[in-house]
C-alpha positions as CSV (number, residue, x, y, z in Angstrom):
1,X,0.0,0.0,0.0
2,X,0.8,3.7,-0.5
3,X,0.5,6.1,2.4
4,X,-1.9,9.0,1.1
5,X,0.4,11.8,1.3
6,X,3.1,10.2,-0.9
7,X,-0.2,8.9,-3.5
8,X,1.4,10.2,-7.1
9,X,0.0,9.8,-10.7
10,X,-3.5,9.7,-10.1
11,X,-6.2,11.5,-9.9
12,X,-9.5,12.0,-7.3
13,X,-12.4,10.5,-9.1
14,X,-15.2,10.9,-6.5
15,X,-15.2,11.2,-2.7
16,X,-17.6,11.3,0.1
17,X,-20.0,9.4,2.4
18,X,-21.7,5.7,2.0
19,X,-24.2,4.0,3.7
20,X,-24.4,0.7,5.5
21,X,-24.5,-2.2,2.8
22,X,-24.0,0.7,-0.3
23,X,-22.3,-0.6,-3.0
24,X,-19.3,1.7,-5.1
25,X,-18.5,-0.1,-8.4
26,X,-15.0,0.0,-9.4
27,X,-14.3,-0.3,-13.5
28,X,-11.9,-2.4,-15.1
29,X,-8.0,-1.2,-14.7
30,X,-6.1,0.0,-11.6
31,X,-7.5,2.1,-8.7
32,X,-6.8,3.2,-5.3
33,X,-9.1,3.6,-2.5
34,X,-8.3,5.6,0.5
35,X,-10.8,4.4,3.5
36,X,-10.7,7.3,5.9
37,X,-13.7,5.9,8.4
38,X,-16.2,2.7,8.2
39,X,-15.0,-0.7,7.0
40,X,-15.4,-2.3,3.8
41,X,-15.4,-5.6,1.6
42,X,-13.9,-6.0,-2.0
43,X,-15.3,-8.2,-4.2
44,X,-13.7,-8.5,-7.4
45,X,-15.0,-10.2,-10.6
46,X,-11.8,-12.1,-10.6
47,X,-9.0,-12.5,-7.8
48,X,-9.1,-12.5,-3.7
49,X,-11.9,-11.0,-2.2
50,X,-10.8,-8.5,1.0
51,X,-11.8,-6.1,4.4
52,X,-10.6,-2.6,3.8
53,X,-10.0,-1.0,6.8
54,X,-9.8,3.0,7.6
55,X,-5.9,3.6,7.4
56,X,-3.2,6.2,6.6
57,X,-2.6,4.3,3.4
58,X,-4.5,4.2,0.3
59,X,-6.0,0.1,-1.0
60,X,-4.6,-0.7,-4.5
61,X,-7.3,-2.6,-6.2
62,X,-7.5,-3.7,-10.0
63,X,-11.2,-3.8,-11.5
64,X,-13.5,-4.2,-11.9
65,X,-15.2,-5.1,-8.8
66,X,-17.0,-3.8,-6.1
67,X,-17.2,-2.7,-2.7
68,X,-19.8,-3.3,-0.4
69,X,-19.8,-0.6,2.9
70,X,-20.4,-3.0,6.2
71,X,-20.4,0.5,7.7
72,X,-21.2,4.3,7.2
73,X,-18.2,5.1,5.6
74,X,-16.1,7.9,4.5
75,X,-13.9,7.3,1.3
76,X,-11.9,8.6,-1.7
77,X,-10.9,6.6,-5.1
78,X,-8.0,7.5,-7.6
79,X,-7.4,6.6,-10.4
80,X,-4.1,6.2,-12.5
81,X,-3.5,9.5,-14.3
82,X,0.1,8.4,-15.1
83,X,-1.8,5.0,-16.7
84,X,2.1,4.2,-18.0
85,X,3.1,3.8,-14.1
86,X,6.1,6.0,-14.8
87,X,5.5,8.3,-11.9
88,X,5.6,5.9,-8.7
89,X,9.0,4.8,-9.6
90,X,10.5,8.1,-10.8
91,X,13.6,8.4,-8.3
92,X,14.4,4.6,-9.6
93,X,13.5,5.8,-13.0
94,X,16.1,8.5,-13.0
95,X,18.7,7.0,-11.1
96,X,18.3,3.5,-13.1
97,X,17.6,4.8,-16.5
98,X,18.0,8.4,-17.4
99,X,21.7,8.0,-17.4
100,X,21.9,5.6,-19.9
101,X,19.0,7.2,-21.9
102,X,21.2,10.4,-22.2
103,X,23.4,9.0,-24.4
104,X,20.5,8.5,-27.1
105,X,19.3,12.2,-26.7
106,X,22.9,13.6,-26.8
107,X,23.1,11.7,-29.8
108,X,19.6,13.3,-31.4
109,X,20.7,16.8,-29.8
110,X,24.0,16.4,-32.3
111,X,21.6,16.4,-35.3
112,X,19.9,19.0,-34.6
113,X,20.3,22.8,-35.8
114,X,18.9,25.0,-33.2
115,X,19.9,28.5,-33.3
116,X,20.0,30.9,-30.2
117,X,16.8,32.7,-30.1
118,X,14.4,29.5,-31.0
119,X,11.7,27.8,-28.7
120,X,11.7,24.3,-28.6
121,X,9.9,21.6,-26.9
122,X,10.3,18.2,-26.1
123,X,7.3,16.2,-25.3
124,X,7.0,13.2,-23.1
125,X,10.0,14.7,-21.3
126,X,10.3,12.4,-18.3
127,X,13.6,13.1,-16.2
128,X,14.4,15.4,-18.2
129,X,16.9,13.9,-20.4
130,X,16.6,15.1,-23.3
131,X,15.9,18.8,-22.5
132,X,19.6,18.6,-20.8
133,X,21.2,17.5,-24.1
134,X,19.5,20.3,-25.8
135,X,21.0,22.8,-22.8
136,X,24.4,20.7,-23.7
137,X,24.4,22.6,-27.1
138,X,27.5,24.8,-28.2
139,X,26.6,28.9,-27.3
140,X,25.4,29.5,-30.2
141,X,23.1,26.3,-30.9
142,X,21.5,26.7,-27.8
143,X,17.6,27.1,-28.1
144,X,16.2,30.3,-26.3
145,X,13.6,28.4,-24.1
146,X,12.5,25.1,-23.4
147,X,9.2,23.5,-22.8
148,X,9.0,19.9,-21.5
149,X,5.8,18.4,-21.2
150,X,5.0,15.4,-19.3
151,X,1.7,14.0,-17.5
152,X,3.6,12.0,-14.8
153,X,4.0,14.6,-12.2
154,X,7.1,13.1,-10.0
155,X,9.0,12.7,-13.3
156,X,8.9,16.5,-13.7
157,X,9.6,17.0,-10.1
158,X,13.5,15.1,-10.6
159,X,13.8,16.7,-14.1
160,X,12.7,20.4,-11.7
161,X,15.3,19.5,-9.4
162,X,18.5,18.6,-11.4
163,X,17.6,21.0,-14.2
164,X,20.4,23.5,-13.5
165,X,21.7,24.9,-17.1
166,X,21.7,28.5,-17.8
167,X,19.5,28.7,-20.7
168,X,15.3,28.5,-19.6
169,X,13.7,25.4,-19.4
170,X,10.0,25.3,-18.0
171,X,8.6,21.6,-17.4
172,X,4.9,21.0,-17.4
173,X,2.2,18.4,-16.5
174,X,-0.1,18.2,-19.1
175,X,-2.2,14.9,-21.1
176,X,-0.1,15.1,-24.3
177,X,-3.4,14.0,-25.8
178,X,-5.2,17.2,-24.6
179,X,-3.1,19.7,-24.5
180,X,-4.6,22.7,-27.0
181,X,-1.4,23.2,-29.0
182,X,-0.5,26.7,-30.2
183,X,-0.4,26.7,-33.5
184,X,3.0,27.7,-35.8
185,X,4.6,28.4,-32.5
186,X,7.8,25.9,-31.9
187,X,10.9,26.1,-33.6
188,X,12.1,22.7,-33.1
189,X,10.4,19.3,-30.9
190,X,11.8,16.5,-30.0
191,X,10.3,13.2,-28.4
192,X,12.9,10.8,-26.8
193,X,11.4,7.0,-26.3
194,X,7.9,8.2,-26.5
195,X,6.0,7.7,-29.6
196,X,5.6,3.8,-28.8
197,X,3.8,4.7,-25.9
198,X,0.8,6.7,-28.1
199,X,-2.4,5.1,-28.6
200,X,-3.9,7.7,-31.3
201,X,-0.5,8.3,-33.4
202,X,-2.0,9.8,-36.3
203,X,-4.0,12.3,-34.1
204,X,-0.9,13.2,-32.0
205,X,1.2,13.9,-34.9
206,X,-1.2,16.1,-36.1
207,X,-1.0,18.1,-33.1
208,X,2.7,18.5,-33.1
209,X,3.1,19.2,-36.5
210,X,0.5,22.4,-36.3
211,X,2.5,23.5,-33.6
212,X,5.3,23.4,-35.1
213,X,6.5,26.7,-37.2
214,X,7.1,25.9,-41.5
215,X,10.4,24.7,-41.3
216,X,10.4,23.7,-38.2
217,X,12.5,20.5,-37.2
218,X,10.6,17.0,-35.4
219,X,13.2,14.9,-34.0
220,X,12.4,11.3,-32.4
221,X,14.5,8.5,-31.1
222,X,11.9,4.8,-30.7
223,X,13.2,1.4,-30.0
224,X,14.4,-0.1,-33.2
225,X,11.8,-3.3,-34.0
226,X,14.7,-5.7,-33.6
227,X,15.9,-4.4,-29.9
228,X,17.6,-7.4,-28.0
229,X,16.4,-5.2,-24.8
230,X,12.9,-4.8,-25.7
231,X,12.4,-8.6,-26.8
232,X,13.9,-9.4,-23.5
233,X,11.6,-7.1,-21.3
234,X,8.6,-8.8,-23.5
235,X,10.2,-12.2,-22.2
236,X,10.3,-10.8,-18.5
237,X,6.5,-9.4,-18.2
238,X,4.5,-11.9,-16.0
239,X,1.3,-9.9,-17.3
240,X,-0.2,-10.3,-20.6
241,X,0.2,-7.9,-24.0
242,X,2.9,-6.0,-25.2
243,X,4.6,-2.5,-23.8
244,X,4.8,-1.0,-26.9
245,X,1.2,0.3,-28.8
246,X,3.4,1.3,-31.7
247,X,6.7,-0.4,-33.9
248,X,9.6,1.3,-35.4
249,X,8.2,0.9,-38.9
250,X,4.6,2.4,-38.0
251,X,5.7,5.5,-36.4
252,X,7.7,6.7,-39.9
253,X,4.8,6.2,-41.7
254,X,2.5,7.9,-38.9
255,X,5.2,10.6,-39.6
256,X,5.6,11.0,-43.0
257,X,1.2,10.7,-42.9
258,X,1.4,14.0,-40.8
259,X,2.6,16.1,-43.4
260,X,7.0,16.0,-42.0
261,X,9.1,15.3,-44.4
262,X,12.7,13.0,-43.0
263,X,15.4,14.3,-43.6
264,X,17.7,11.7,-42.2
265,X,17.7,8.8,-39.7
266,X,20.7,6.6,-38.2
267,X,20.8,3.5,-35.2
268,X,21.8,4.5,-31.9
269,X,23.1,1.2,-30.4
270,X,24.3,0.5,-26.7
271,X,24.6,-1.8,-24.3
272,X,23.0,-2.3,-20.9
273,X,25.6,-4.6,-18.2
274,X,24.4,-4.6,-14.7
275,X,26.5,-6.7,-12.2
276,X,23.5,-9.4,-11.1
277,X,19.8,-10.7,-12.9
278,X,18.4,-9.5,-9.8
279,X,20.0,-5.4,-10.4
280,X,18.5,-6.3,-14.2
281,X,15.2,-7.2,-12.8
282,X,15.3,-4.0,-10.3
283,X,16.4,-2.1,-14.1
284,X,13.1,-3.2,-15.8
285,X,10.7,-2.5,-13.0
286,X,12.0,1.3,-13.3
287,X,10.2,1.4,-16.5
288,X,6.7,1.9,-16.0
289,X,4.6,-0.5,-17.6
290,X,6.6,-3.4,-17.4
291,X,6.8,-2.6,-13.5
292,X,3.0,-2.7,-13.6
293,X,2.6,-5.9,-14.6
294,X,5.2,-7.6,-12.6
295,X,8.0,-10.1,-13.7
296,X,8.1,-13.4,-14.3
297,X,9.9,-14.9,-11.2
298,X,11.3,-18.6,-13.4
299,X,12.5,-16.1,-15.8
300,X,16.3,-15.1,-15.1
301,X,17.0,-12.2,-17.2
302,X,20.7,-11.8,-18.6
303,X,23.1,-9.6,-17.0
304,X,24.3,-7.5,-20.3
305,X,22.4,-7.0,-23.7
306,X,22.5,-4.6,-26.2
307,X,20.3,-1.6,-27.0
308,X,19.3,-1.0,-30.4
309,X,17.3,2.3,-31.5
310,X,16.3,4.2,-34.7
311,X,17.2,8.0,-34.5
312,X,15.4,10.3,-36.7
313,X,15.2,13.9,-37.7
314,X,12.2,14.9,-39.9
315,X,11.1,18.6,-40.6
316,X,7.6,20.6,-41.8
317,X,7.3,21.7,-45.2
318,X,8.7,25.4,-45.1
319,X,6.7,28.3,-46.7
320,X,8.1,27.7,-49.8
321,X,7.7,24.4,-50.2
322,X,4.2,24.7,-48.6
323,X,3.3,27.3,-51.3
324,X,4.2,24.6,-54.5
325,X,2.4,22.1,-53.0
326,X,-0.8,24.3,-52.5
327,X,-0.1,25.7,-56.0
């Protein structure tokens, strides 16, 4: 369980007061339930049934189900608003992880031309890796200001507190899905390990590229479709379905379907080497939605494998090129 003051990456859904023998039914996915007073019973469609009991912590309980009050009781129920499970594990995420991920966005930062003066953004920022290798730009390539945009909260807290360069970054918590772009506003964007992670592709692409200024400069790193660390993460998951909604191959043509044109691509490859399977197991639950599935405990993961990812830098039609095309 979670003690309530430390609950991250959800949201309240509804709160208040039930009755002896009221019933609250809890839909299908993850939820937390914070008894404050009274006493409870869960009975899930599937699984252990259980007493909830007033407490300092919150009840982690995966729907659907429902709970039947045995007293007047006081409640509140969350729900996952970081649905990827990045947030909960975002000190493990950065210390684990955003080291190694560096390398990948120093390597996208190197392709890039921003000029001083420029407004970028990187969305799905995380840690804040990427928006450091951007800060990491020679003087004069240096953007102006940075957004990064993120919905897991506690991921934007670490990238808050180690972001320490002296050009302007600003990180904000915001549904990438929702957020009302400005339109021909952003110089340059960048997404680092994200675009697998997107449900509605087409539509978020969309987005991006109306924000984006004619010109302007898209740049994405995604797991290569033949990634020895992926595959073996697939291997690991003791839940069913895969991690990634989108492959390598999908995402250029989601791209290319938005209107960008690329300019260039190249593979990124490393290698991960962690001194046990059980610091390799620890590596893989600071990755969201692997963690929230659990791991398969006859599985013994390997203690090295490579890394193998597709950089690549595409760019809006400028205003010439936009005027042929509507001529």
């Amino acid at each position: 369980m979670t003690r309530v003051d430390e609950l991250g990456g959800t949201r309240l859904v509804s709160a208040g007061q039930k009755e002896l023998n009221a019933i609250l039914e809890i839909p299908p996915g993850h939820h937390a339930v914070w008894l404050i007073d009274g006493r409870a019973e869960w009975q899930p469609e599937s699984g252990n049934a259980g007493i909830l009991e007033p407490s300092q912590k919150v009840w982690d309980l995966d729907g659907p189900g429902s709970l039947r009050f045995l007293e007047t009781s006081h409640y509140a129920r969350f729900e996952a608003w970081d649905e990827l499970g990045f947030g909960p594990r975002a000190i493990l995420y950065r210390t684990l992880v955003e080291s190694r991920n560096r390398g990948i966005g120093e390597a996208l930062a190197a392709g890039l031309p921003p000029q001083a003066g420029q407004i970028w953004a990187d969305v799905g920022t995380g840690t804040g890796a990427m928006v450091q290798a951007l800060q990491a730009q020679e003087q004069s390539r240096r953007p102006q200001w940075i957004l990064g945009i993120d919905r897991a909260s506690r991921m934007l807290d670490e990238a808050w507190s180690h972001s320490s360069a002296p050009i302007p970054a600003w990180f904000v918590a915001r549904d990438l899905m929702s957020v009302q772009w400005p339109q021909r506003t952003f110089d340059g964007i960048t997404a680092l390990l994200l675009l697998h992670l997107i449900d509605d592709l087409d539509y978020f692409l969309g987005n991006l590229f109306g924000a984006l200024k004619p010109g302007g400069i898209f740049a994405y790193a995604v797991s290569a479709d033949a990634n020895p660390f992926m595959r073996m993460i697939m291997h690991q998951l003791a839940g069913p379905g895969d991690f990634f909604k989108q492959g390598q191959k999908k995402i250029r043509q989601s791209v290319l379907g938005a209107g960008f044109t690329i300019q260039h691509s190249a593979t990124y490859k490393d290698e991960i080497v962690m001194e046990s399977p059980d610091a390799m197991r620890e590596l893989i639950r600071s990755i969201g939605g692997p963690a929230s599935r659990g791991l398969r405990a006859d599985v013994s993961p390997p203690g090295s494998i490579e890394r193998v990812f597709e950089l690549v830098w595409a760019q809006k039609p400028g205003r010439s090129t936009e005027a042929r095309h509507n001529g």
